[in-house]
C-alpha positions as CSV (number, residue, x, y, z in Angstrom):
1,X,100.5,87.1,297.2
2,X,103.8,87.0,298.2
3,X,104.7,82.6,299.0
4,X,106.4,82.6,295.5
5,X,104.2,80.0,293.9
6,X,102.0,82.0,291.7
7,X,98.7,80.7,291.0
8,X,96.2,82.4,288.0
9,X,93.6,81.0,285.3
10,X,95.7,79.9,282.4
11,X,94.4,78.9,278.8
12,X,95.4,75.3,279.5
13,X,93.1,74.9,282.5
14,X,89.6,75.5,282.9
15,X,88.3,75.8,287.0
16,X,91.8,77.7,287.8
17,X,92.2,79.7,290.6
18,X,92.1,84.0,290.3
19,X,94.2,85.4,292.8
20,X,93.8,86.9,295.0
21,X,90.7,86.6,295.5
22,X,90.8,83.0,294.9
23,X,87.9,82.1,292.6
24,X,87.5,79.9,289.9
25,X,88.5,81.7,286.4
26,X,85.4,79.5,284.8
27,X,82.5,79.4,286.8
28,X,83.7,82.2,289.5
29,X,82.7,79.9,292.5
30,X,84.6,79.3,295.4
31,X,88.1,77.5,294.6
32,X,88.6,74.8,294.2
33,X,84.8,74.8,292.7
34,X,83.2,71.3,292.6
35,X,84.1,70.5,288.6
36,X,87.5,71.5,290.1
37,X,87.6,69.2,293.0
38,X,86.4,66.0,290.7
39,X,89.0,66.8,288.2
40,X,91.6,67.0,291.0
41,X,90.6,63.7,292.5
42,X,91.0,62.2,288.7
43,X,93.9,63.8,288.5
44,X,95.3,62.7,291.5
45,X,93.8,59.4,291.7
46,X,97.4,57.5,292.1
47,X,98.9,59.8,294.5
48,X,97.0,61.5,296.7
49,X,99.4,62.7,298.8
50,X,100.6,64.4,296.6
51,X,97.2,66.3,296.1
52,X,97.1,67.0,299.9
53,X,100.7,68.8,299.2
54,X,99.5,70.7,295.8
55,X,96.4,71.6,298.2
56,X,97.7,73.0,301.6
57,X,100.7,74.9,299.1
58,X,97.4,76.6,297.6
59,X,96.0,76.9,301.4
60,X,98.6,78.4,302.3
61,X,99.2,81.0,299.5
62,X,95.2,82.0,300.0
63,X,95.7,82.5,303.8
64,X,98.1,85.0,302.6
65,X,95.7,86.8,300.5
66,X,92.6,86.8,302.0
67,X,91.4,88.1,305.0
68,X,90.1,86.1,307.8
69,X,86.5,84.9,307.7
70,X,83.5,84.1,309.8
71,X,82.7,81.5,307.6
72,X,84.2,78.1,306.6
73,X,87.6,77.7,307.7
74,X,90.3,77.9,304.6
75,X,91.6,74.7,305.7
76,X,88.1,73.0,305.3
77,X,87.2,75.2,301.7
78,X,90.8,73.3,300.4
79,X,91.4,70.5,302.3
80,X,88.5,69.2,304.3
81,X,86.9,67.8,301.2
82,X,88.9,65.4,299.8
83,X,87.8,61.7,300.8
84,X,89.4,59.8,303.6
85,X,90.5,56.7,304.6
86,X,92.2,54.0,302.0
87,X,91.7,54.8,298.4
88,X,89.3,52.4,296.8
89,X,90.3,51.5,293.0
């Protein structure tokens, strides 16, 4: 990877992202897996903008590492699932 921001599993945080093949140090899903998504969206809860800027930096660190795909586009594996419209308390 080469955007700077480094991104690996650490001790501290279970569902982290392996680069660079960008899969979930826990349950070796897709990231962000689903118990990563849910804990984001906790996390985030207050300030999800913030979580759409934490997101596309990861989106655009994995664009750099992996290659293109025929699949799901990267921006709807990191992005396209978070919840729109007004956040409901």
């Amino acid at each position: 990877m080469t955007g700077g921001a480094e991104f690996s599993a650490s001790t501290t945080d279970d569902h982290a992202p392996l680069t660079p093949g960008w899969s979930c140090a826990t349950c070796g899903a897709e990231w962000p897996c689903a118990p990563k998504r849910a804990r984001l969206l906790e996390e985030y809860r207050a300030d999800r903008a913030m979580l759409s800027v934490y997101l596309g930096s990861c989106l655009a660190a994995a664009a750099e590492d992996l290659p293109p795909s025929r699949g799901p586009s990267l921006q709807d594996r990191f992005i396209g699932w978070l919840p729109r419209g007004p956040r409901v308390s």
